[in-house]
C-alpha positions in Angstrom: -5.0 44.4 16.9 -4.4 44.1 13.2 -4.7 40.3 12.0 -2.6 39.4 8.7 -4.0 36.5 6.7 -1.5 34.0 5.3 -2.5 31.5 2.0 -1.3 28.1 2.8 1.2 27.4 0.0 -0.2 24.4 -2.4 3.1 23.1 -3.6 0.9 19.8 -4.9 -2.5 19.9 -6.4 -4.0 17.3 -8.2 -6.2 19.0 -10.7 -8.1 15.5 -12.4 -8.7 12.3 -11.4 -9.0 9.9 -14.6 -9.2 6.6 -12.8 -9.7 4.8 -9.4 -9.3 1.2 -9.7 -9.1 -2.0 -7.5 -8.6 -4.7 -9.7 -8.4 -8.5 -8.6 -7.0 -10.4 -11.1 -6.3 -14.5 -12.2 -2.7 -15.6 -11.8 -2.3 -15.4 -15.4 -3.7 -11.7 -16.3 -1.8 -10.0 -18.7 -2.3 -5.9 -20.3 -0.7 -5.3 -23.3 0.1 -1.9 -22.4 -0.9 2.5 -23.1 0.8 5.2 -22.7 -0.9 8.6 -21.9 -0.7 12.4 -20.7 -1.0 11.6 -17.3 0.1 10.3 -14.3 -0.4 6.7 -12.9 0.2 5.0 -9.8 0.2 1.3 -8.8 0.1 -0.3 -5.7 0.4 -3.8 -5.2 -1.9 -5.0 -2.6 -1.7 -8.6 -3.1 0.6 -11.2 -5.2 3.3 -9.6 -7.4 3.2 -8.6 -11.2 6.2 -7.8 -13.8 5.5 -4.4 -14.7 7.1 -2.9 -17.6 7.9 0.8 -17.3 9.4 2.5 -20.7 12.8 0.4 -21.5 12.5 -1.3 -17.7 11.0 -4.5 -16.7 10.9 -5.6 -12.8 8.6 -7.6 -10.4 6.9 -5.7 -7.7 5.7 -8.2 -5.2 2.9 -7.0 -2.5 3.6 -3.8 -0.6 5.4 -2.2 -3.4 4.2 1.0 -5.5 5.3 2.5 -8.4 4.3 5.7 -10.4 4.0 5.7 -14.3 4.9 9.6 -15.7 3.1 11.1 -18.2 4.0 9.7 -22.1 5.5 6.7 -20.5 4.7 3.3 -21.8 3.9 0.9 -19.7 2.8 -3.2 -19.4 2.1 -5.4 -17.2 1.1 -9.5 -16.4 0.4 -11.8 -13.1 3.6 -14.2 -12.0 1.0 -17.3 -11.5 0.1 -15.6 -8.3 -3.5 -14.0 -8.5 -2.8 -9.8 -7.8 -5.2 -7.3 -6.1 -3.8 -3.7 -7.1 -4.8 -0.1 -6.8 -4.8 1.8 -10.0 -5.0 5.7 -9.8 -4.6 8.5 -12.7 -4.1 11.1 -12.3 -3.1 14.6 -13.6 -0.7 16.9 -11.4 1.3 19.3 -13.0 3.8 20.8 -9.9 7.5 20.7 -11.3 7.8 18.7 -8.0 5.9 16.0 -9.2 9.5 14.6 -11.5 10.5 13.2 -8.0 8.0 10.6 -9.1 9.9 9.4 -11.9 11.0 6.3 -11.8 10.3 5.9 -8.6 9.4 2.4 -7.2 9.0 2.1 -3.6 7.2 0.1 -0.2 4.4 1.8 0.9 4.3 1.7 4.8 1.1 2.2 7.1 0.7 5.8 6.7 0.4 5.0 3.1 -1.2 2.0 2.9 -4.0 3.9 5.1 -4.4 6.9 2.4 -4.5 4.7 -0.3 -7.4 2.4 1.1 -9.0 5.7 1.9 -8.6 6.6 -1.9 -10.0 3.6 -3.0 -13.6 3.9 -0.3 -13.7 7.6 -1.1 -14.0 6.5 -4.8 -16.4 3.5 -4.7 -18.9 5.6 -2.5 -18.5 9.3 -5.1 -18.4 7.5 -8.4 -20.8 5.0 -9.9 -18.3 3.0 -12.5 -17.5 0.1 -11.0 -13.3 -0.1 -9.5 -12.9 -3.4 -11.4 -14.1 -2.0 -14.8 -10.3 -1.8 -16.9 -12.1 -0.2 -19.8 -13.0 2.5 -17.8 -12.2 6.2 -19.5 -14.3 8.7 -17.8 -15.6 8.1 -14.0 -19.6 8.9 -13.7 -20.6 10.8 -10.4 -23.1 9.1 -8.2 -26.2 11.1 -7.8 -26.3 10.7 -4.0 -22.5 10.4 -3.2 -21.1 11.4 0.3 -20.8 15.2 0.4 -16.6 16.4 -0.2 -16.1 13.0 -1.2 -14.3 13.8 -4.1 -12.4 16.5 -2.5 -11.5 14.0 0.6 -10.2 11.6 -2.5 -8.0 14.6 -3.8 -6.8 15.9 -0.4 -5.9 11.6 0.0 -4.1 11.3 -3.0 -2.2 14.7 -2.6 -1.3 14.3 1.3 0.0 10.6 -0.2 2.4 12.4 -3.1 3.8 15.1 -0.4 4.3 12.2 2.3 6.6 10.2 -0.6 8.3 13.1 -1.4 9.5 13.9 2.3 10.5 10.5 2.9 12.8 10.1 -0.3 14.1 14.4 0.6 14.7 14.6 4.2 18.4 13.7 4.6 18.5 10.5 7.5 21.0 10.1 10.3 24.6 9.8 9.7 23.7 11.9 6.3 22.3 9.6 4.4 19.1 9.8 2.6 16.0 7.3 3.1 15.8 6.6 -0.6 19.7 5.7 -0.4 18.4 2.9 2.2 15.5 2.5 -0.2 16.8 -1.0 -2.3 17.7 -2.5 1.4 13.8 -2.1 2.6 12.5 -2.7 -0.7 14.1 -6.0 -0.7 13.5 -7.4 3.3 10.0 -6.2 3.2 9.4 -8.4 0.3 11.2 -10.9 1.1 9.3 -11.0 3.9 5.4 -10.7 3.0 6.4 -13.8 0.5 6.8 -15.7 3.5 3.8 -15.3 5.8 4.1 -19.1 5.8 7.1 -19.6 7.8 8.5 -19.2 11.4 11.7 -16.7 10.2 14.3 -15.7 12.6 16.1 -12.4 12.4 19.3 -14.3 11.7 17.8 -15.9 8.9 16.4 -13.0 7.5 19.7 -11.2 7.7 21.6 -14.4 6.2 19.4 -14.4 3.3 19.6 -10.6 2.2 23.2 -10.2 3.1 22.6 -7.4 5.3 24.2 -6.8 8.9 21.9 -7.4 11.8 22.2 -4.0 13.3 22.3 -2.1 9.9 18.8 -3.9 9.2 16.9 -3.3 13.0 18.1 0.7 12.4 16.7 0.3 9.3 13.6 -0.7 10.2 13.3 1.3 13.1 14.1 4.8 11.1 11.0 3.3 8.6 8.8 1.7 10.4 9.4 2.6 14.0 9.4 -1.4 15.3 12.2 -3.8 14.2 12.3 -7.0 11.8 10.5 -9.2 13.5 7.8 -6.8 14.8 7.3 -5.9 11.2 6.8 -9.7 10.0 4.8 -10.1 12.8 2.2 -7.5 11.9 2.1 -8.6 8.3 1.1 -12.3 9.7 -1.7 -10.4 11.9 -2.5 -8.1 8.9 -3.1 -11.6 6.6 -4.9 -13.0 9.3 -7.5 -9.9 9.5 -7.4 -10.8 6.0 -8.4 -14.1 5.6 -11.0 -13.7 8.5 -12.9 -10.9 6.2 -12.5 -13.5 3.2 -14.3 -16.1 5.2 -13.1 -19.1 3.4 -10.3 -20.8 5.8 -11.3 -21.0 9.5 -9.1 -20.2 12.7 -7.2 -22.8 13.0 -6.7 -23.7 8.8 -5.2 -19.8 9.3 -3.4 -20.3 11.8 -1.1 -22.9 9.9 -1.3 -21.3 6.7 0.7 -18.5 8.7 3.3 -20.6 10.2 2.3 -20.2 13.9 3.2 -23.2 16.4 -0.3 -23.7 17.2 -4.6 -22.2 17.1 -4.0 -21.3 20.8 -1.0 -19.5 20.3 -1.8 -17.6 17.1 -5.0 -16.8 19.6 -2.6 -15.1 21.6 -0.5 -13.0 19.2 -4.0 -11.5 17.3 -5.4 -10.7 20.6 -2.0 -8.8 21.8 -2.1 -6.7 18.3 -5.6 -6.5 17.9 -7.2 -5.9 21.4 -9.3 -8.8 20.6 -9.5 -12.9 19.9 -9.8 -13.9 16.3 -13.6 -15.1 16.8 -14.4 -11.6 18.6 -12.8 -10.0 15.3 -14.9 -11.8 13.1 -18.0 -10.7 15.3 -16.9 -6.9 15.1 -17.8 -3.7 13.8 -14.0 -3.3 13.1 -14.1 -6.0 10.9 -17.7 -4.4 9.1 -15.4 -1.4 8.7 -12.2 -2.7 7.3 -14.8 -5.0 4.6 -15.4 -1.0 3.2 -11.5 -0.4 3.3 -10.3 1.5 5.5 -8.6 0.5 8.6 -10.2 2.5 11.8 -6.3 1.5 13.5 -4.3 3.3 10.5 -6.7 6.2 10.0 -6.4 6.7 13.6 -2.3 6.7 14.0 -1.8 8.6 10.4 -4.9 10.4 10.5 
């Protein structure tokens, strides 16, 4: 029996990596702005900055990600609101790649997991420190994990292909995720800037002008839960947050996320998590997630 090798097709490659960064910035930061011959990505992890990209100037609040294209000029400065983002440069030359341009849109899990993984792969290969902004060529650590750089890549390029399906793949009813794009864009945000308060769905519809059943179909074709499952994870998610920070305790978290009470924000972290906020801060889960990546994530998008 005659076997016939096949070579997987490599419609992306990422052939350099120029910069892996995880900044954490004051409230009022500001960077006058480059330009160069690569690519750039920013993800906003925390906060919201006004980013200036060629002749455009927006706010991307936390969640959101946009990609910088090669010769493009671009800017950016803190809102009063102290920013954590992911910087990555980058140099891809597929013709694919002018999907990218542009392009602003909210990272989901699958995402968010691959760029946390970016961000541990680099810390553990490379020796320049992610919080360096004059960094212009990444040193290798001598004893770095073996393929690290390769898992990086292989991170980075399974996060460009993933982006590009979403915004291709024609949706129900014919239209295209990216047509849906401003809609999501805008709820999501809308609703990681308020962790702080007990929303309804009505509300939340009220507020961004958008139909209650058009928004839930939404949100289920994205994210595979509805609105207020979604809000609800980001509360948990800030809460898994704040207990790694270590500066509020249970029940100062607890109101700083708008639940009714300790007890019952008790309950919902335990029904996400598996676990009670105290046996989380005890955990190896938490150990892991301090490094970046999320074992839950890596597990469901891995």
């Amino acid at each position: 029996m005659n076997y016939h090798p096949l070579a997987p097709r490599r419609v992306l490659e990422v052939r350099e990596i120029y910069t892996v960064h995880y900044f954490e910035y004051t409230g009022s930061y500001a960077f006058a702005g480059e330009r160069h011959d690569f690519w750039e990505l920013l993800y906003v992890d925390k906060g919201a900055v006004e980013v200036t990209a060629g002749e455009r100037r927006r706010t991307l609040e936390q969640g959101q990600l946009i990609f910088h294209a090669p010769g493009e000029f671009h800017a950016l400065s803190a809102t009063g609101v102290a920013p954590d983002l992911v910087v990555v440069s980058f140099r891809c030359d597929a013709p694919e790649m002018a999907f990218f341009r542009s392009l602003v849109t909210t990272a989901g899990e699958g995402e968010r997991s691959l760029l946390a993984r970016i961000v541990a792969e680099g810390a553990a290969a490379f020796s320049t420190p992610l919080n360096n902004p004059e960094t212009r060529a990444l040193q290798r650590r001598e004893a770095g994990p073996f393929g690290g750089e390769q898992l990086l890549a292989a991170a980075l390029e399974e996060l460009l292909i993933r982006l590009i399906r979403q915004g291709s793949v024609p949706a129900a009813g014919g239209r295209r995720p990216r047509e849906d794009g401003g809609v999501l864009e805008q709820v999501t945000g809308y609703l990681a800037q308020r962790l702080d308060q007990p929303l309804t769905l009505r509300q939340v519809c009220q507020d961004n002008l958008v139909g209650r059943s058009q928004l839930q179909k939404l949100f289920h074709t994205h994210t595979g839960g509805g609105v207020m499952e979604y809000f609800g994870a980001l509360k948990i998610q800030a809460a898994r947050r704040m207990i790694r920070e270590g500066r509020l305790n249970f029940t100062q978290i607890a109101a700083r996320l708008g639940f009714q009470s300790p007890h019952y924000f008790s309950r919902r972290f335990r029904q996400a998590t598996g676990m009670s906020p105290s046996e989380y801060a005890r955990s190896v889960k938490m150990l892991s997630e301090l490094s970046g990546v999320n074992p839950d994530e890596t597990a469901n998008n891995g």
